[in-house]
N, C-alpha and C positions, 0 to 999 in steps of 0.2 A: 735427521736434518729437518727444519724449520720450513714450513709449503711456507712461510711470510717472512722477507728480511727486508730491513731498510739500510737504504744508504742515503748518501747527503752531498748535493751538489750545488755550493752556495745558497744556501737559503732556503733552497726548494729540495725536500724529500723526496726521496723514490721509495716506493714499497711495490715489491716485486714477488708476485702470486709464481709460485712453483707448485704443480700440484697437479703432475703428469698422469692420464692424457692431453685432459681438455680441461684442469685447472677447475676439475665441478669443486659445487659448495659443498664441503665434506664440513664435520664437525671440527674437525682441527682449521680448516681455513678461516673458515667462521669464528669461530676462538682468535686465532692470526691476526684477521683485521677487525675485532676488538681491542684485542691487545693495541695493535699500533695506532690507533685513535689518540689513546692513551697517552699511551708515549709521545706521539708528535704535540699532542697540545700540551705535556709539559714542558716540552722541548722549546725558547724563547728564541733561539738559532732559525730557527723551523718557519717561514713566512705560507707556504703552500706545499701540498702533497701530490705527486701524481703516484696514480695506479694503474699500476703495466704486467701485464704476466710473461713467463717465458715461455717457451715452447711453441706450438704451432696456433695458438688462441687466444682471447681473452677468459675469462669467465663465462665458460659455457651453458652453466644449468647446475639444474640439481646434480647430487649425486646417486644415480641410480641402486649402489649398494643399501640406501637407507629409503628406499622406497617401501613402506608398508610396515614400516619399523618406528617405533615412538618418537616422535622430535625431541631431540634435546639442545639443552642451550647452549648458545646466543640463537636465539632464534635467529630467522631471515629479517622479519621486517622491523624488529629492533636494531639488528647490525644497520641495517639502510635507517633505519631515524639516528643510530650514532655520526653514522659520516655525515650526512648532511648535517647535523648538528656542532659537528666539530669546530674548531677555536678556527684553525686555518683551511682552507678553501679546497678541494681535494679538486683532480685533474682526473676523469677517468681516461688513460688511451688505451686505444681498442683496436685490437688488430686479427684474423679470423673470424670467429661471432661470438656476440653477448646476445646469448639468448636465454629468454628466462628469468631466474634472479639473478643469472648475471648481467645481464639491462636492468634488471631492479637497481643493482649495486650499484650502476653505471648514472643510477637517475638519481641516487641518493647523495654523488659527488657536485661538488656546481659547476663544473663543465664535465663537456666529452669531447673528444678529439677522436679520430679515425682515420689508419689509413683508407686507402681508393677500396682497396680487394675487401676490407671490411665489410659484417652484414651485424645489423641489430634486427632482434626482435623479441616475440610473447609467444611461443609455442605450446603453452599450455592448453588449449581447447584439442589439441591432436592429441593430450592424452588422456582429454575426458575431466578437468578442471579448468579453473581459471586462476590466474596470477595471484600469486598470495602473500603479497611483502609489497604493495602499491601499482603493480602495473597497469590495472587499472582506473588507479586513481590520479598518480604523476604524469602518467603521459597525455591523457588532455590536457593538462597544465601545459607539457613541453610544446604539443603538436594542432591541439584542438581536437575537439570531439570529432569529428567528421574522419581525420586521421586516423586516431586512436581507434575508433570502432573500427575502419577497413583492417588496421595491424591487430587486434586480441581479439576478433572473431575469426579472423582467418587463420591466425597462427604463422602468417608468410611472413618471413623476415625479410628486410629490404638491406641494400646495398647502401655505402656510403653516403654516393652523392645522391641520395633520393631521401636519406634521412635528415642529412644537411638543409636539403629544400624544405623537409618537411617540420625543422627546427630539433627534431631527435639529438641530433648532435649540434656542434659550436663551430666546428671545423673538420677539415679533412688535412692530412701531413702529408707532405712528400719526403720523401727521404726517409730517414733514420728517425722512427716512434719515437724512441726517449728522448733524442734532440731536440724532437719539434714538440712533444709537447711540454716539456722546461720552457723552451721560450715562449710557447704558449701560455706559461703561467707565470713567468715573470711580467709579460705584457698586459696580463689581466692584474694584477697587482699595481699598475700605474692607473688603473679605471676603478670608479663604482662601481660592487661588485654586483652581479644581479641575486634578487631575493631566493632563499633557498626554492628549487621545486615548487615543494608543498605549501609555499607561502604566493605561490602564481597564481593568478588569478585565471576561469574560465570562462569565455565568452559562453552564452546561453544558442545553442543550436533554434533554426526557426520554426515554428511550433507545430508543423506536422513531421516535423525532423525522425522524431523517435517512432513514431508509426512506419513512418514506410522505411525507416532501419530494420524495425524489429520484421517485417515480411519477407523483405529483402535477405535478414540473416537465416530467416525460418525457412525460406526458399534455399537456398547454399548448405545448410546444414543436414538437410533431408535424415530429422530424425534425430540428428545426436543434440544433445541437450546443452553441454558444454559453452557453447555460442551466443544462445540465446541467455543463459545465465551471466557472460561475460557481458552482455549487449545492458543487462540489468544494473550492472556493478557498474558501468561507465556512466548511466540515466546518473543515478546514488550521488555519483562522483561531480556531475554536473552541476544538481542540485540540490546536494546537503555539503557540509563542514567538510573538513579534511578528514576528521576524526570519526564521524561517523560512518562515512564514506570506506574510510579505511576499515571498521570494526566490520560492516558490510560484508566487504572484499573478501573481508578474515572466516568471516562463518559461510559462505556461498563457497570460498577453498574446501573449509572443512567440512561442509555437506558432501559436496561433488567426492572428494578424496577416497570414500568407503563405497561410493554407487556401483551398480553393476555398470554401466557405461565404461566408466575410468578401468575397472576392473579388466574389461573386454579390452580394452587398446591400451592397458598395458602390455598385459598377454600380446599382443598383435606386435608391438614395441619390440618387447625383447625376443622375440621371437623372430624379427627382422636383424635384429642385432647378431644374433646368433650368426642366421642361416649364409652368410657370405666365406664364414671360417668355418667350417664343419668340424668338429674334432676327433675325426677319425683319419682325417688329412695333416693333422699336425704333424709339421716337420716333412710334409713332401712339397718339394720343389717344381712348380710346373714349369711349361717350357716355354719360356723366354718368348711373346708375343711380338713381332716386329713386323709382319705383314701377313694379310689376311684374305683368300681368296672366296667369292660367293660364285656359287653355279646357279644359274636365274634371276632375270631382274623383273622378275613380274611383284606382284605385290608386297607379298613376303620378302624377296629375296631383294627385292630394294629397299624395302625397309629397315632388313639387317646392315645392308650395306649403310644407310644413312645412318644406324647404333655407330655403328663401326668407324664411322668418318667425324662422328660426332667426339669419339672418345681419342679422335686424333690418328688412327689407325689407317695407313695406306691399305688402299681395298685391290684386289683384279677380280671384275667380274665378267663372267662367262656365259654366253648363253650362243642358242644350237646355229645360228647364222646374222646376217648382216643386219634384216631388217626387227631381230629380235633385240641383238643388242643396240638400234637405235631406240628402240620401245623400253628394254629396261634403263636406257639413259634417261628418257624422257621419263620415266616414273619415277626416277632417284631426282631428277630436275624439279621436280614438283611438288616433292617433300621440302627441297630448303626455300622453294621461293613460298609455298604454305608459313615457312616459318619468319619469312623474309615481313610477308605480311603482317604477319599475329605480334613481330615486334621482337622474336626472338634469337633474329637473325639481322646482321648485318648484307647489304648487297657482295659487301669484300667477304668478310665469313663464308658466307652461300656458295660465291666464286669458289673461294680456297679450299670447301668441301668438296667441290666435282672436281677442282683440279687433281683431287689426292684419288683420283677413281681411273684406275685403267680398265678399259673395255675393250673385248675379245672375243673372236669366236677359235682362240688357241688355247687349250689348255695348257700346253709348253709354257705361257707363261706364270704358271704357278708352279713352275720349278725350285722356287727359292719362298714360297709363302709358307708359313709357319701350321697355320691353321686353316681349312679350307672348310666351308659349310653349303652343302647341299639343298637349296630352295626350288626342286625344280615339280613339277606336278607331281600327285599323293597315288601315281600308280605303282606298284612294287618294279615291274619292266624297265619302265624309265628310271628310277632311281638307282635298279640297279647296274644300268647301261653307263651311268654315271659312274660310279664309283671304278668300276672296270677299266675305265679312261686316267681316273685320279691314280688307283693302283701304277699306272706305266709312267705318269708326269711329274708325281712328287715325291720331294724326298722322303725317304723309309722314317723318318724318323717326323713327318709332316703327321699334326694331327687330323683326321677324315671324319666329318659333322653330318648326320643327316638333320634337317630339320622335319623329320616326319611326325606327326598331331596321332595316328592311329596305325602305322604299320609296324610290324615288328622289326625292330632294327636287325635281331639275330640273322633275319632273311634278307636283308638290304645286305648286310656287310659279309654272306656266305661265300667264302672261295677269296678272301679278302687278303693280299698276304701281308703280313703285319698285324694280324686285328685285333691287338693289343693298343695300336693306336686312334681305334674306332670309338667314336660316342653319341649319342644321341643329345643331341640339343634343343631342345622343342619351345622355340619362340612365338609369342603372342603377336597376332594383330591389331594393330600398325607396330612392328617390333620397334620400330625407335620410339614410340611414349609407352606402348604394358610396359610395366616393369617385371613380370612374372618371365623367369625361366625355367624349364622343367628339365633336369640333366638327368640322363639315362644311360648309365651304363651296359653295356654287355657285357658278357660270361667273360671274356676271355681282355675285358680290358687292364692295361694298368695303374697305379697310384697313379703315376706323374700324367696321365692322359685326364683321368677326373681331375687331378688337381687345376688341370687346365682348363677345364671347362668351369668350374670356381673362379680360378683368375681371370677368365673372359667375365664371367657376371660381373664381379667388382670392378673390372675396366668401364665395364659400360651400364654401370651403375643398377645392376638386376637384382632380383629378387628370387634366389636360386633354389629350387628343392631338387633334391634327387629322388627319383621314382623307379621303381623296378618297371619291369616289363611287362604290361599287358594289354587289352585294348584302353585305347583311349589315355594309356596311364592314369597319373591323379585326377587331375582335371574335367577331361571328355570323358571319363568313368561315370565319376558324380553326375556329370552335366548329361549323360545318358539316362542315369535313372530318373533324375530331376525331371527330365522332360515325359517321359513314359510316368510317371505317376500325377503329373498333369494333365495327361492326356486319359490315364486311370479316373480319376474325377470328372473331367469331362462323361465318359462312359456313365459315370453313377448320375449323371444330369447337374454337373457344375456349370453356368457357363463361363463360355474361354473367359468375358469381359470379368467378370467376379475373381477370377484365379489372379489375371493380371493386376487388377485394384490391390488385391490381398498383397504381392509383392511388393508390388509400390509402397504401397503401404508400410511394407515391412521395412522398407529401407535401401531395394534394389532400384535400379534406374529403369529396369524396366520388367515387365512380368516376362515368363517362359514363350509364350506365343507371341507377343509384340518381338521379342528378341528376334523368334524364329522368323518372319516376316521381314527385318531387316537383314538379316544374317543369308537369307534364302534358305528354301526347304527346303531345294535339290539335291545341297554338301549334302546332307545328314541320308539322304533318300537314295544317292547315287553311291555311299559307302553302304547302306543296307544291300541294294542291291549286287554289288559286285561281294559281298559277303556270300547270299544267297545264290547268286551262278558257281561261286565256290562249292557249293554243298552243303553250306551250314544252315541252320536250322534259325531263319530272323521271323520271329512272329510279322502280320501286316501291322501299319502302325494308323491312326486317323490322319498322319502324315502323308500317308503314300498316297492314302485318296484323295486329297485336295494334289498333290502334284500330276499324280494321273493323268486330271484334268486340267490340269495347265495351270494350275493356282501354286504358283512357286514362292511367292511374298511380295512384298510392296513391286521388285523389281519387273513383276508381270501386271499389277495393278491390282491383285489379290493373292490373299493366304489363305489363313485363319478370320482377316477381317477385308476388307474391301479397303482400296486407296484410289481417291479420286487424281486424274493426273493433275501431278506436279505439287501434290501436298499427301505427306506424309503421316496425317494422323489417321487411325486406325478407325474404321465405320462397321460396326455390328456387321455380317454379311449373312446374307437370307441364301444364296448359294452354296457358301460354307456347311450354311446350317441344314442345308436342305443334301446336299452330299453325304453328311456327316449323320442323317438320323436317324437311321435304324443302325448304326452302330452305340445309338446313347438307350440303354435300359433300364436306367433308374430316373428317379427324380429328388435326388437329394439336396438337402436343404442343410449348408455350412456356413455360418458369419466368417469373414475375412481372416478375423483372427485365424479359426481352428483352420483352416486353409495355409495359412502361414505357416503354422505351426506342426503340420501333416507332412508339408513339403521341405520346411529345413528337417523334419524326423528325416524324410527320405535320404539327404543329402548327408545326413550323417551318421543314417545306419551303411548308407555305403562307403563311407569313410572309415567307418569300424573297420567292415569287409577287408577293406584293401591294409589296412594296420594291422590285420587280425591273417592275412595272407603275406606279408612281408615288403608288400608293394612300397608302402611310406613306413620310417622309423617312426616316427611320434604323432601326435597330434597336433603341435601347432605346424607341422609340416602340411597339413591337411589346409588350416586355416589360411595357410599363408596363399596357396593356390587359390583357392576360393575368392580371399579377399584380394590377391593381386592380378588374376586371371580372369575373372569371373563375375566382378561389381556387387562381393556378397558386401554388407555394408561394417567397415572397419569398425564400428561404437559395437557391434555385435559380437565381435571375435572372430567370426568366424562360426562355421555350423556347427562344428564339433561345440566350443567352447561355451552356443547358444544354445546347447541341449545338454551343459553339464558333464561332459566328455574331456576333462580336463586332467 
């Protein structure tokens, strides 16, 4: 069967892209609407074309099957110079997203139409290139420079009516795409039609324009190259020929394409693509999600609860008395009016999330909820006083979630009956923006209970790895040694300031000790300890000693560095340093780099460990944590994949 067929509706052709999922540009589609160029400008019947795909999109993108594989022809940016060049006037309508070269395609037609739900855009800088068939170059033309650079350095694609405003498109359709935009292109056929794309002219930006763009981009990018090379190709576009511009566009593609950068977030790419369907789940069924109960609304357990309400999902949350569950109300109240503000929320939206939230101090009412997840304090006691309660309230067949970060779930769910339908779920903070979930089964779970914790990531949009059991799992594993090998440095006479530059540097937001300072020293201090009243054997850390003394992080007004009140930036501390100095015995001298490069060693011989232990299946399992849990920097890969671990 044909991904290209046309039909004919008075006058005006339709060519209708079939070429399921997402209708990418494979080599046959690309062939396809060669071919039909062809044919409709022999065609004298034929006054205008429009181009509509089936299924749930427009022309998505590339096709990832031919990623890293020879281009063959019709290329991309010659099929986009054939349609705009065509005899009759091509209609692109767009419905899902044209992102890519399929916004390429879309800009090489002389209109676009879209319906409301539609989104365009230039995602290429996310994968470590930039646009390679004109995006660069046409969309000033469409939008102006000022536009064009916000849309191909960011890679965000925008919604309809916001493309409309910003000229990207011609119109927006109500109703029925083919209907409307036929009439949209019989009506353009009563008018002058406007000059192709590439034949627009561009206004010249004002002349410190490009300066404080390019800082501007250099600042947002932290590090990935992609950006600032797209930010180049727009300059070119501005100020040479079409053609030049264009040939530009074409070798800064084929630069970027072989980099290590691109390399790295591909990896990161498919490895995101993967991790939602694991295929050892193939073909099991989870269980049918229709209401979802949280025990805690303290930070965590309100933030799950906001995932949850986000993705549409009636929540009952639980917590131990009256003036508790007014407090987790008021924390779950302060998540959507946060969002109300940032613009991402409507006042009715906001509303209609708290409406979908019952609050309780009965667990009876999660008699009927599906899923129930456990957010309440990281003491094994309490947690397990919990479940003991859920055991008597919900149904046998209710799946039972701890969100525990470091205790063994085996010991949360002992004496558990059912624990076949027990799982660890271990959500990031603020759980409704990480996108990182860490799913942990126990010994004695079943398929259809992981399969369900899989179906909760893709409900609410996560980033799922499964982890075996041990401390800290993936994540707070790594982020254990990370930090004790920072603090190893420190010992040999690094100081903290140089460590933290070194990270930055590298591409994180922020070094190990600024972390810890915002995060507070106490979490990490107060699980050593209660390790060590257990019996277990926790080395002291230069941790312990600053909290000792009361130096817990910004939130006391000192850590590792001093904070003046009411401002957050970090000031060398002569106290720190003066606690901290007969535990430093060396005096070793490391440039940032070898620093960087000592400590992702670290993060990803302990990643080995834990692959090498059975803890993660793969490596980009590894990556995925790091880069979605952890702010390791996505152009990198990941620590495995930055140290050749691939």
């Amino acid at each position: 069967m044909s991904v290209v067929t046309i039909t004919r509706e008075g006058g005006i052709a339709v060519v209708t892209v079939d070429n399921p999922p997402v209708n990418a540009l494979s080599q046959g589609l690309r062939q396809g609407l060669w071919d039909a160029v062809a044919t409709l400008d022999a065609d004298a019947s034929v006054r205008a074309v429009v181009l509509i795909c089936a299924g749930r999109t427009f022309i998505a993108g590339a096709d990832v099957t031919e990623f890293g594989k020879p281009p063959l022809a019709p290329h991309l940016p010659d099929l986009v110079d054939r349609i705009e060049a065509a005899a009759k006037p091509w209609v692109a309508a767009i419905h899902g997203s044209a992102l890519g070269g399929g916004f390429e395609v879309a800009m090489g037609c002389r209109f676009r139409v879209a319906v409301d739900s539609a989104s365009v855009g230039l995602p290429e800088v996310t994968l470590g290139i930039v646009p390679g068939a004109s995006g660069t170059v046409r969309t000033p033309r469409l939008a102006g420079v000022e536009a064009a650079v916000d849309l191909v350095t960011s890679g965000k694609p925008v919604r309809a009516a916001k493309a409309l405003s910003l000229g990207l498109i011609d119109a927006v359709v109500s109703g029925d795409l083919q209907a409307g935009a036929i009439t949209f292109a019989r009506d353009a056929l009563t008018r002058d039609l406007p000059p192709p794309v590439s034949a627009r002219p561009i206004i010249a930006p004002y002349p410190a324009f490009w300066e404080e763009k390019r800082k501007a981009v250099a600042k947002a990018a932290k590090g990935a190259e992609a950006p600032l090379r797209a930010l180049d190709c727009l300059r070119k576009a501005a100020e040479a020929p079409f053609a030049e511009a264009m040939a530009f566009e074409r070798q800064t593609f084929l630069d970027l394409r072989g980099s290590e950068q691109a390399a790295a977030l591909r990896h990161v790419f498919f490895a995101e693509r993967a991790a939602p369907r694991p295929a050892h789940l193939k073909g099991v069924e989870p269980l049918p999600l229709h209401k979802v109960g949280v025990i805690g609304g303290g930070t965590m357990g309100a933030g799950i609860a906001a995932a949850l309400r986000d993705a549409g999902l009636p929540v009952t949350l639980i917590e131990r008395d009256d003036e508790a569950v007014a407090r987790g109300l008021t924390n779950l109240r302060a998540i959507f009016e946060g969002a109300v503000k940032r613009g991402k929320l409507t006042d009715a939206q906001a509303a209609d999330r708290m409406a979908g939230v019952t609050a309780t101090t009965d667990y009876a009412a999660l008699s009927d909820a599906d899923l129930i997840i456990e957010a309440v304090f990281e003491e094994i006691g309490v947690k397990r006083a919990v479940f003991d309660r859920l055991a008597t309230a919900c149904r046998a067949d209710a799946v039972l979630a701890t969100n525990t970060s470091y205790l063994d779930p085996r010991l949360i769910a002992d004496g558990l009956p059912h624990p076949d339908r027990f799982i660890g779920l271990h959500f990031f903070s603020p759980a409704n923006v990480m996108r990182l979930l860490e799913i942990v089964p126990a010994p004695q779970i079943s398929d259809r209970t992981l399969a369900t914790g899989f179906a909760l990531a893709r409900l609410l949009d996560k980033i799922p790895v499964q982890s075996g059991i041990c401390e800290g799992f993936i994540g707070n594993r790594i982020l254990k040694r990370y930090r004790a090998s920072a603090e190893a440095l420190v010992r040999q006479g690094v100081a903290i300031a140089e460590i933290d530059a070194a990270m930055r540097g590298y591409g994180l937001a922020m070094g190990p000790f600024e972390a810890q300072d915002l995060g507070g020293l106490d979490i990490a201090y107060l699980q050593r300890e209660g390790a060590r009243a257990a019996g277990q054997e926790v080395p002291e850390t230069l941790a312990d000693l600053l909290v000792r003394a009361g130096r817990k992080g910004q939130k006391t007004g000192g850590g590792w560095y001093d904070y003046a009140p009411g401002d957050r930036r970090p000031q060398p501390s002569a106290t720190a340093a003066a606690l901290l100095a007969d535990r430093i015995t060396g005096s070793a001298a490391m440039d940032r780099a070898a620093i960087a490069r000592h400590l992702v060693g670290e993060m990803a011989a302990e990643g080995q460990a834990i692959l090498d232990e059975g803890i993660a299946a793969k490596v980009a399992d590894i990556d995925l944590v790091k880069v979605h849990g952890y702010g390791f920097p996505r152009w990198k890969g990941g620590p495995m994949f930055a140290t050749g671990r691939r």
